[in-house]
C-alpha positions in Angstrom: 142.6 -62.9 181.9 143.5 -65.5 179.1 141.3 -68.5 179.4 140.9 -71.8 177.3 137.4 -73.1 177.1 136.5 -76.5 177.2 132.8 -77.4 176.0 130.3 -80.2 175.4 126.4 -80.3 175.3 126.0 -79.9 179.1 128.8 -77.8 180.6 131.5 -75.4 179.0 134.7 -74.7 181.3 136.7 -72.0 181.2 139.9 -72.7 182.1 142.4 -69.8 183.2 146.4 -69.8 183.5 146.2 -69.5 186.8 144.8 -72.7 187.6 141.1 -71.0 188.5 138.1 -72.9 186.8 135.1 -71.8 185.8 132.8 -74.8 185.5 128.9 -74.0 184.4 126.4 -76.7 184.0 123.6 -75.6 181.1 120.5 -75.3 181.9 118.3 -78.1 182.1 121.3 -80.9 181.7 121.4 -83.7 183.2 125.0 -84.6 184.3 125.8 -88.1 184.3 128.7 -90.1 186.0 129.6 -89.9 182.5 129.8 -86.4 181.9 131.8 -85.7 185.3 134.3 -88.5 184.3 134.6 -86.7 180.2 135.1 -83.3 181.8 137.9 -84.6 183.6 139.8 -86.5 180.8 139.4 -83.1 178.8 140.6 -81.0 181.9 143.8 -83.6 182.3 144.6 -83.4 178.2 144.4 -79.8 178.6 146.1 -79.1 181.4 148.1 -82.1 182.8 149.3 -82.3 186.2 147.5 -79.0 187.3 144.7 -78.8 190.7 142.0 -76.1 190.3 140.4 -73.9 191.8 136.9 -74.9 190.9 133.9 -71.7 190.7 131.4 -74.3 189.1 127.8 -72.4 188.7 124.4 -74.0 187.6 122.2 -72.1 185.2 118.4 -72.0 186.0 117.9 -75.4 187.0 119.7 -79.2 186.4 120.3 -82.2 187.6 123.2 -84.5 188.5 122.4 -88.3 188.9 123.6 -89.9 191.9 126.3 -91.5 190.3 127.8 -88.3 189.4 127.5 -87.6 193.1 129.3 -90.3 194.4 132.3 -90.0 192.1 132.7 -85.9 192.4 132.9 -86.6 196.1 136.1 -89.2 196.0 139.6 -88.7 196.5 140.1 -90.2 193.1 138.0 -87.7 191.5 139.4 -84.9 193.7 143.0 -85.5 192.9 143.3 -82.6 190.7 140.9 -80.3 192.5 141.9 -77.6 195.4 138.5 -76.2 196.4 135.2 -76.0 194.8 132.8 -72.9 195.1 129.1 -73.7 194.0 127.0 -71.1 192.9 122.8 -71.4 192.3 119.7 -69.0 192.4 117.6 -71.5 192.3 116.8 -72.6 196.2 115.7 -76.3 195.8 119.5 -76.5 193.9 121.4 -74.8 197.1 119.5 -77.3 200.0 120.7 -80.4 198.2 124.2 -78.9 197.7 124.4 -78.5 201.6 123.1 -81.9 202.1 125.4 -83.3 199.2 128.5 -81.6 201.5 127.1 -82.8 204.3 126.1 -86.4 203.6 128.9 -87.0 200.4 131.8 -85.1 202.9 134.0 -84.0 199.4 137.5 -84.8 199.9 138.7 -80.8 199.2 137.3 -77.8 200.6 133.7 -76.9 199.4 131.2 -74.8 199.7 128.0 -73.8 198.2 126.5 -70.2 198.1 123.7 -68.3 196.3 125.7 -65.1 195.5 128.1 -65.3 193.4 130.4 -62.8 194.3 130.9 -64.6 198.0 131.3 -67.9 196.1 134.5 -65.8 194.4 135.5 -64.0 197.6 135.5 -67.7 199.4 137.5 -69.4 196.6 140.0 -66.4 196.5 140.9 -66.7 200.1 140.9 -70.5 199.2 143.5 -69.2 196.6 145.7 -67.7 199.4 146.0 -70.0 201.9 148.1 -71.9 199.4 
């Protein structure tokens, strides 16, 4: 699959024709409300007008302040987003993610898993509901 990658010091994306999104945090970054707003004006000049399906993964372990929290869950932030599939080994990272869905309620379909090929298999049945 052709893909365009889109990189800074915390995250790279890789972003395929098809509108599918692979979004991976770096390992020990912390991602800022910041960050979540530069990866979108970079996503936007790439690709304008497009909604993703969003496979975004954390390596080892990170964090995300609670700004960045707040904004990723609003419609606002959303508006170019489909459905989001989280993938972590780490186990401290995968019990806030179901609190963050739980507490934050994202605006699109999301979900967080710990294998990473039933993160795909969830986001590609996302895919074909469309």
């Amino acid at each position: 699959m052709d893909f365009e990658i889109i990189e800074t010091e915390k995250f790279i994306m890789k972003v395929y024709k098809n509108n599918y999104l692979e979004y991976t945090i770096k390992e020990n970054a912390s991602i800022t409300a910041e960050d979540v707003l530069e990866g979108k004006r970079k996503l936007r000049a790439l690709r304008p007008g497009k909604k993703f399906y969003v496979l975004a993964e954390g390596i080892e372990f990170f964090t995300l302040t609670k700004e960045a929290r707040a904004i990723t869950a609003t419609k606002e932030y959303s508006d170019n987003t489909l459905a989001i599939a989280f993938c972590t080994s780490n186990i401290s990272i995968y019990f806030l993610g179901q609190m963050h869905e739980k507490i934050s309620k994202p605006v699109v379909p999301t979900k967080i898993f710990m294998n990473k090929e039933h993160a795909k298999s969830w986001l590609n049945e996302q895919m074909n509901k469309k």
